[in-house]
C-alpha positions as CSV (number, residue, x, y, z in Angstrom):
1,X,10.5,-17.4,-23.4
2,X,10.6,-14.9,-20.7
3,X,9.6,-16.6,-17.0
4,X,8.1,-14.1,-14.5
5,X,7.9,-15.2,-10.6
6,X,6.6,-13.5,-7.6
7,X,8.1,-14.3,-4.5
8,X,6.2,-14.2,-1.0
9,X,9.3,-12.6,-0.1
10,X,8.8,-10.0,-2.1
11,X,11.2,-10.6,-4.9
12,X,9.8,-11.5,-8.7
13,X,12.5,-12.4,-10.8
14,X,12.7,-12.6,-14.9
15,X,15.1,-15.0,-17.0
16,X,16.8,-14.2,-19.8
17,X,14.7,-15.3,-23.2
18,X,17.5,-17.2,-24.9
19,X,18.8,-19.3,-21.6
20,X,18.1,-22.6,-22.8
21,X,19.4,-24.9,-20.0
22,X,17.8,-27.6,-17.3
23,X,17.7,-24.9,-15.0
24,X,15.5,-22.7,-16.9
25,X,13.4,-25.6,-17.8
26,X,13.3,-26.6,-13.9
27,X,12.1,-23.1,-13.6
28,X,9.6,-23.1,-16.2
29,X,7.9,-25.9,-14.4
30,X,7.6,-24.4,-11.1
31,X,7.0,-21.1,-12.0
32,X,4.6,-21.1,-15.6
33,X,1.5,-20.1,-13.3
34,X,3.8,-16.8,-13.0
35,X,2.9,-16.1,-9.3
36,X,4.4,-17.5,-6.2
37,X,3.3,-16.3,-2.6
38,X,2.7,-18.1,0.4
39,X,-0.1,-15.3,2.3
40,X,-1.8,-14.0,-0.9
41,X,-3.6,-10.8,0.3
42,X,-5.8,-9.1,-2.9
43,X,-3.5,-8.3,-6.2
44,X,-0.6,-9.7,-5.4
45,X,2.1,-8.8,-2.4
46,X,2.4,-9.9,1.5
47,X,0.6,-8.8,4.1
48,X,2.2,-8.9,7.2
49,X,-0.5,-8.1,9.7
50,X,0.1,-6.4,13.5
51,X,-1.4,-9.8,14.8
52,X,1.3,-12.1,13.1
53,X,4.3,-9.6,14.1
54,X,3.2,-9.9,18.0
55,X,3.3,-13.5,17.6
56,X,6.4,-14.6,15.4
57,X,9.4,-14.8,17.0
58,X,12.0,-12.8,15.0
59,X,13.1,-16.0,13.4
60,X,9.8,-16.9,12.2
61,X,9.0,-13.4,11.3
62,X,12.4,-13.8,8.4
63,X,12.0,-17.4,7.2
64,X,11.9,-18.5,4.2
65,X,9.9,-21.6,3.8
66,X,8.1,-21.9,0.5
67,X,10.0,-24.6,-1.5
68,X,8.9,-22.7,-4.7
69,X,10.4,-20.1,-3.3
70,X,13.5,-21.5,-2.2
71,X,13.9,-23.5,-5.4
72,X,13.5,-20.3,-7.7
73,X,16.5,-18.4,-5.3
74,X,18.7,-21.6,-5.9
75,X,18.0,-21.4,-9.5
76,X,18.7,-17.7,-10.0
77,X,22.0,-18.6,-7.8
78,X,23.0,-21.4,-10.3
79,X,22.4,-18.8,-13.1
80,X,24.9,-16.4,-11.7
81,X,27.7,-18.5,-10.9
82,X,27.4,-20.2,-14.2
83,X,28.4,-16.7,-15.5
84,X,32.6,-16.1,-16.0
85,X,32.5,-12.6,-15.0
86,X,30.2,-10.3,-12.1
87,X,26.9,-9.8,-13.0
88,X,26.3,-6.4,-14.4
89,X,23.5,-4.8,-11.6
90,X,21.4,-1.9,-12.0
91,X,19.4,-0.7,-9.3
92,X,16.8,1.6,-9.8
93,X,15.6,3.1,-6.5
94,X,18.0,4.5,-3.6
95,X,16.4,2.1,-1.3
96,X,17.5,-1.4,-3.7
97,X,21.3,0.5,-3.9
98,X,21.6,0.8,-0.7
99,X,20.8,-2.6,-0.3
100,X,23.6,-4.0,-2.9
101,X,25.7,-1.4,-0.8
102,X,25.7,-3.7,2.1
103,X,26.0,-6.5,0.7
104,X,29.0,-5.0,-0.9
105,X,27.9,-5.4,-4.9
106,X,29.2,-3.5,-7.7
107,X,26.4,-1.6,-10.0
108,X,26.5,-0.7,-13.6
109,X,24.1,1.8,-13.2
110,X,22.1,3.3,-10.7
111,X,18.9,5.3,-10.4
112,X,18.8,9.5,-10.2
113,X,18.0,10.7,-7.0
114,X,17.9,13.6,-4.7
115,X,19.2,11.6,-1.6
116,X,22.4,11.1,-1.2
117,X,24.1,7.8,-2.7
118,X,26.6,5.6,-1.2
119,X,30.1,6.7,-2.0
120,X,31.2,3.3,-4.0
121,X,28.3,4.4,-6.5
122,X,29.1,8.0,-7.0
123,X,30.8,7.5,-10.8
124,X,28.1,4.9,-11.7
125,X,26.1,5.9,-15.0
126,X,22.8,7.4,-13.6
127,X,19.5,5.7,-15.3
128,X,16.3,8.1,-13.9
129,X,14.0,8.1,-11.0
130,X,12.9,4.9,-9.4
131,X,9.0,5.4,-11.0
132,X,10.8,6.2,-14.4
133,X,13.9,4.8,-15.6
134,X,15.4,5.7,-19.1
135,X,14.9,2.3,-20.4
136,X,17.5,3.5,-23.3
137,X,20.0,4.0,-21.1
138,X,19.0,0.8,-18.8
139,X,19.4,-1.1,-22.3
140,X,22.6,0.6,-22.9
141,X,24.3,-0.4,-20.0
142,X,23.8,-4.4,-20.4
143,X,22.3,-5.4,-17.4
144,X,22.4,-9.2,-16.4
145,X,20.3,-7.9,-13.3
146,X,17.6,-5.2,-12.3
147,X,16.7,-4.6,-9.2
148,X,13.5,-2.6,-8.2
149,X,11.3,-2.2,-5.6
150,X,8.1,-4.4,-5.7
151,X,5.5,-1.7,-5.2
152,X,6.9,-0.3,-9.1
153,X,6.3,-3.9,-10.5
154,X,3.1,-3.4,-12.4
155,X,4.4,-0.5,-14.3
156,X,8.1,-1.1,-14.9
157,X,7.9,-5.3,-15.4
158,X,6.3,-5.1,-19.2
159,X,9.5,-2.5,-19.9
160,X,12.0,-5.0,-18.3
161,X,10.5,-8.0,-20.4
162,X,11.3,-6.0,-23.9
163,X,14.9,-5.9,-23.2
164,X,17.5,-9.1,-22.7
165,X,18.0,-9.1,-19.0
166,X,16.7,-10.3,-15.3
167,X,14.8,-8.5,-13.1
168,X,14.3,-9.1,-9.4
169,X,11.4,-6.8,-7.4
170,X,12.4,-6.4,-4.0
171,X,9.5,-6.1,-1.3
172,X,10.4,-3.3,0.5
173,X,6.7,-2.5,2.1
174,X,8.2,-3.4,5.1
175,X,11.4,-4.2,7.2
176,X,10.8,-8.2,7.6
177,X,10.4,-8.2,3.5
178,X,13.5,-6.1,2.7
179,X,15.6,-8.9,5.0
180,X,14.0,-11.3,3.6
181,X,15.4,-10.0,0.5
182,X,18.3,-9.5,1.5
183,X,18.7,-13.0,2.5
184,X,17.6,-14.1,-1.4
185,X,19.6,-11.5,-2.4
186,X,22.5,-12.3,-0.6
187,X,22.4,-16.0,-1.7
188,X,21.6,-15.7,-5.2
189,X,25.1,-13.1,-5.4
190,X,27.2,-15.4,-2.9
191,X,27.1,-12.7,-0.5
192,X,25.8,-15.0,2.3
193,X,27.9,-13.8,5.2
194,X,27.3,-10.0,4.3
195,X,23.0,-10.4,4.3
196,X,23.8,-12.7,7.9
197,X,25.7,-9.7,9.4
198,X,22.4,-8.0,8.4
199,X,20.0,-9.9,9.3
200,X,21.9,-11.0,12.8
201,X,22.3,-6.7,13.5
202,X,18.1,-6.2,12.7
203,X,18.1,-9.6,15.6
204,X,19.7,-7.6,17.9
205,X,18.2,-4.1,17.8
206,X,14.7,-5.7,17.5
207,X,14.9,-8.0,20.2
208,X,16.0,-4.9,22.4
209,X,13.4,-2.5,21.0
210,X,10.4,-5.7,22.1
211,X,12.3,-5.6,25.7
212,X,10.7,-2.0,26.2
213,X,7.4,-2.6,25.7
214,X,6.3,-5.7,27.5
215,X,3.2,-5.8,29.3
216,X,2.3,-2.9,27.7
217,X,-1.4,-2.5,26.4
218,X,-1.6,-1.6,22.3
219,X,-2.5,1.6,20.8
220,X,-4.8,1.9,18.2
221,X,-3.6,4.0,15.7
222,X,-4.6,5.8,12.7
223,X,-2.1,6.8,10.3
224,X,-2.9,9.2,7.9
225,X,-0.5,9.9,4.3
226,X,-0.7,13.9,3.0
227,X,0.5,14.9,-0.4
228,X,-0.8,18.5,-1.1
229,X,-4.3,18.8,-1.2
230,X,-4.7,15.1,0.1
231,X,-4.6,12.8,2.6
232,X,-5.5,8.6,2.4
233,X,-5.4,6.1,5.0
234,X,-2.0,3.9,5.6
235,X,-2.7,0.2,6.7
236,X,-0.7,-2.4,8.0
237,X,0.2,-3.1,4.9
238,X,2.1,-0.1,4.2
239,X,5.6,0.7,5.2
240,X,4.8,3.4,8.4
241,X,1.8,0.7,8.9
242,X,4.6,-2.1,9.4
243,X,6.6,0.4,11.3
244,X,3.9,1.1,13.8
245,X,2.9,-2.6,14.2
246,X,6.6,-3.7,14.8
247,X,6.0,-0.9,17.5
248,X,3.2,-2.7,19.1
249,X,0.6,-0.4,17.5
250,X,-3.0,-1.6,16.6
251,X,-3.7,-0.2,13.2
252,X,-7.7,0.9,13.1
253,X,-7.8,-0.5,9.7
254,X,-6.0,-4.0,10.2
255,X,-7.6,-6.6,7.7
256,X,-7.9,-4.7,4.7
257,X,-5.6,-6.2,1.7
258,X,-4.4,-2.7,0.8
259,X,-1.6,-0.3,1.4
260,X,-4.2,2.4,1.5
261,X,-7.2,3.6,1.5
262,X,-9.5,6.4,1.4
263,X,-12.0,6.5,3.7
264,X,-14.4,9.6,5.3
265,X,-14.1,11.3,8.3
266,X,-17.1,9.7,10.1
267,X,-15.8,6.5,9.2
268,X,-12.5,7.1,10.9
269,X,-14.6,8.6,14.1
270,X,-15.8,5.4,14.3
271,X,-12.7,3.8,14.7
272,X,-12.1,5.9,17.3
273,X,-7.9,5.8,17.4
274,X,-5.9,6.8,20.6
275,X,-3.5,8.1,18.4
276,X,-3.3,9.8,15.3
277,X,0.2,9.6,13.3
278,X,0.7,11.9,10.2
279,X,2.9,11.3,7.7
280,X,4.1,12.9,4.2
281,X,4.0,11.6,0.7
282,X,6.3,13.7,-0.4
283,X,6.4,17.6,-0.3
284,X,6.3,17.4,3.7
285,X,6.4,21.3,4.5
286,X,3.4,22.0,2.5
287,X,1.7,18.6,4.0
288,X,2.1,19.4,7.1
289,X,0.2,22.9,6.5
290,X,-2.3,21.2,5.0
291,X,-2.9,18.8,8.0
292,X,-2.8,21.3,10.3
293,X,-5.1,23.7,8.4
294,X,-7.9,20.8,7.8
295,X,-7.7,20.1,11.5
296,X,-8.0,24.0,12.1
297,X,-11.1,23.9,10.3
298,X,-12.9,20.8,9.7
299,X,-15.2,20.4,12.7
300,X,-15.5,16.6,13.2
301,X,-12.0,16.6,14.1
302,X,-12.3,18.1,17.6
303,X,-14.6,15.4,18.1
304,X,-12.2,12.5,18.0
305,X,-10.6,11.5,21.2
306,X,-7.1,11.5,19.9
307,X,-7.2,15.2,19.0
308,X,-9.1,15.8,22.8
309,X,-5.7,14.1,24.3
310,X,-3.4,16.3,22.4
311,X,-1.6,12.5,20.5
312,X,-2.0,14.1,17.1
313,X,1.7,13.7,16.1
314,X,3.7,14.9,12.6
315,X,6.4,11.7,11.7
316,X,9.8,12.8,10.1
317,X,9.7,12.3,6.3
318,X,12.9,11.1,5.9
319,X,12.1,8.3,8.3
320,X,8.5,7.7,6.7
321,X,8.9,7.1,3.9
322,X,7.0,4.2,1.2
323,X,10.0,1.8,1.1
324,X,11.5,0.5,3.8
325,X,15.4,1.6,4.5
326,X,18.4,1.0,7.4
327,X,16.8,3.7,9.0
328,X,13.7,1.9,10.3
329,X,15.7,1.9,14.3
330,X,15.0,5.9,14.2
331,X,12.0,5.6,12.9
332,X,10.8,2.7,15.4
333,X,12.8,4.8,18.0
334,X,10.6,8.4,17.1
335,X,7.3,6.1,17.8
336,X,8.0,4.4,21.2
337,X,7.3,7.8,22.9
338,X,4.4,8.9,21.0
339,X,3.2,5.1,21.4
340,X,3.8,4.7,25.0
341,X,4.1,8.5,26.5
342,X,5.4,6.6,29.9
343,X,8.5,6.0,28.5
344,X,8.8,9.2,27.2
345,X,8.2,12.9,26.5
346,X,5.8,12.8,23.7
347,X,4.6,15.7,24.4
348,X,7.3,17.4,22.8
349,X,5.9,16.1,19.1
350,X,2.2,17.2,19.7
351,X,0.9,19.3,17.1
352,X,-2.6,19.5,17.5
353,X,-5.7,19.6,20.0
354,X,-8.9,19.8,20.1
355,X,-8.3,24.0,20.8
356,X,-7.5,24.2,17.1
357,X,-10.3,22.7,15.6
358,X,-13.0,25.5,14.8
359,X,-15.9,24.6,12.7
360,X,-16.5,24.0,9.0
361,X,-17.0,21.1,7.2
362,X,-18.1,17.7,8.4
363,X,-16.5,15.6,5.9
364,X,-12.7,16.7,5.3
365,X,-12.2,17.7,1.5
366,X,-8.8,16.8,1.8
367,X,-9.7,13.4,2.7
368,X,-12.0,13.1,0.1
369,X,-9.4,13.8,-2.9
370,X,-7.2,11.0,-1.4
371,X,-6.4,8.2,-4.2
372,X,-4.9,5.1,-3.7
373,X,-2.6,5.6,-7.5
374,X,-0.5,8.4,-5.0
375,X,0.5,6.2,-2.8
376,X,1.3,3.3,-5.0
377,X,4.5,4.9,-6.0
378,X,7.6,6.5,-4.2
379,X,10.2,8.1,-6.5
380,X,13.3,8.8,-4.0
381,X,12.9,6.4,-1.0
């Protein structure tokens, strides 16, 4: 019997089909339903709106409180250290291996990437990209463990179930799910003082970063994700979303359920953001051409107040990415200017204005061949 969970933390774990133990049966009990999540927000995932980050206190904002939740971490713990050798690990995505990086785990294989790796990993067996591992070589290697980020689970959960091992999905849509994971991570591997250090350094820079802005009126914001050809909203839900509400921003499409979403021109007119952020897919030269050449010529754009102001700004790709990384204080660091110009010269990352938006369409093409399936998956962050 194979036992799937999903954790409002953002992990959903698997157990091993022939465990036959009280543990499993414990598990079985809690968990048969097959879905866990304290905020359910549409098909599965947690939504972490702007709202509940200005709130929270930072402790509040990384607590784990579900005693499902909980229970299925102690569980998964009891599983590993009934084990008389280190859990074979792969991770599939450069996000997830830099993860067991900190918390200083050994892998048995690790995903294909671009990016670079971390150094203990470099003579690790390589098992494909993050959207597509080999699942030959995945089976090959013997895995007591995979590791994977949760936006891949619909796609890569039925290939985990055919082979003998656990799986855990790690929410990684935003930087108060991946230390929440690293805190389940940490416990179910016995690397408690390692995901502490973490979580205690994310304490300290975020508690610094809220210093800066208070008193300071929010933003609304519109965030806007290119891939060639395309453009689609980004919501709070979504990893730059959880970046710009953790900067204080108002995103214009707070509520919906969804990462993302593709919506018209006029409707975003109506929204009428302060600010509009853009940021790349993947491919982020030839987004950025595209985004500037659609607000060259697609007239509505001069109309929007943001573009009149000249806070149209470009976001680095290898800060914006879909997962969330140990990179998230440059990334929260780019936005405080372009959020709140007073405190600095956002001027400098302008790259539009209402002088460069001539007159053709009404509707944006672009916009219109957004779809949400491009944005659901993120093969190298």
């Amino acid at each position: 019997m194979k036992i799937g969970m999903r954790i409002e933390m953002g992990i959903g774990m698997g157990m091993k089909a022939q465990i036959r133990n009280t543990i499993v049966l414990f598990i079985m009990m809690l968990f048969l339903n097959g879905c866990v999540n304290q905020h359910p927000e549409g098909e599965g995932g947690m939504r972490m709106a702007a709202a509940d980050i200005s709130t929270d206190t930072i402790e509040t904002m990384l607590e784990i409180t579900d005693p499902q939740e909980e229970a299925a971490v102690k569980a998964a713990k009891a599983i590993v250290q009934s084990m008389d050798r280190e859990p074979r690990i792969i991770a599939t995505s450069p996000a997830a291996a830099e993860i067991c990086n900190r918390l200083e785990l050994n892998l048995a294989g690790i995903c294909s990437t671009a990016s670079a790796l971390p150094e203990r990993y470099q003579d690790v067996p390589t098992v494909g990209t993050a959207m597509s591992p080999d699942m030959e070589i995945v089976s090959s290697l013997n895995p007591d463990w995979i590791l994977s980020p949760a936006s891949l689970q619909t796609d890569l959960q039925p290939k985990y179930e055919e082979i003998d091992t656990q799986w855990a999905f790690l929410n990684l849509r935003s930087v108060q799910g991946m230390y929440r994971s690293i805190q389940e991570l940490g416990e179910i591997f016995g690397r408690e003082e390692q995901a502490m250090t973490l979580v205690d350094e994310f304490t300290e820079f975020y508690e610094e970063y809220q210093r800066k802005n208070e008193g300071q009126e929010s933003p609304k914001v519109l965030i806007l994700m290119g891939l060639p050809g395309s453009y689609i909203i980004a919501t709070e839900n979504s990893y730059v979303g959880n970046l710009v509400a953790l900067a204080g921003g108002e995103n214009v499409y707070a509520g919906s359920s969804q990462e993302f979403l593709t919506v018209n021109t006029e409707d975003m007119k109506a929204k009428e953001p302060d600010i509009i952020l853009r940021a790349a897919h993947a491919l982020p030269d030839q987004v950025a051409e595209m985004f500037q050449e659609d607000f060259k010529t697609n007239d509505i754009w001069k109309h929007f107040k943001a573009v009149e102001n000249g806070r149209v700004f470009d976001l680095t790709y290898e800060l914006f990415g879909m997962s969330a990384t140990f990179r998230y204080p440059e990334a929260l660091e780019e936005l405080q200017p372009l959020l709140y110009p007073a405190s600095g010269a956002a001027a400098q990352k302008t790259t539009e204005t209402s002088a460069l938006a001539p007159h053709v369409n009404e509707t944006s093409s672009a916009a219109k061949k957004g779809t949400t399936e491009e944005a659901a998956y993120e093969a190298e962050k």
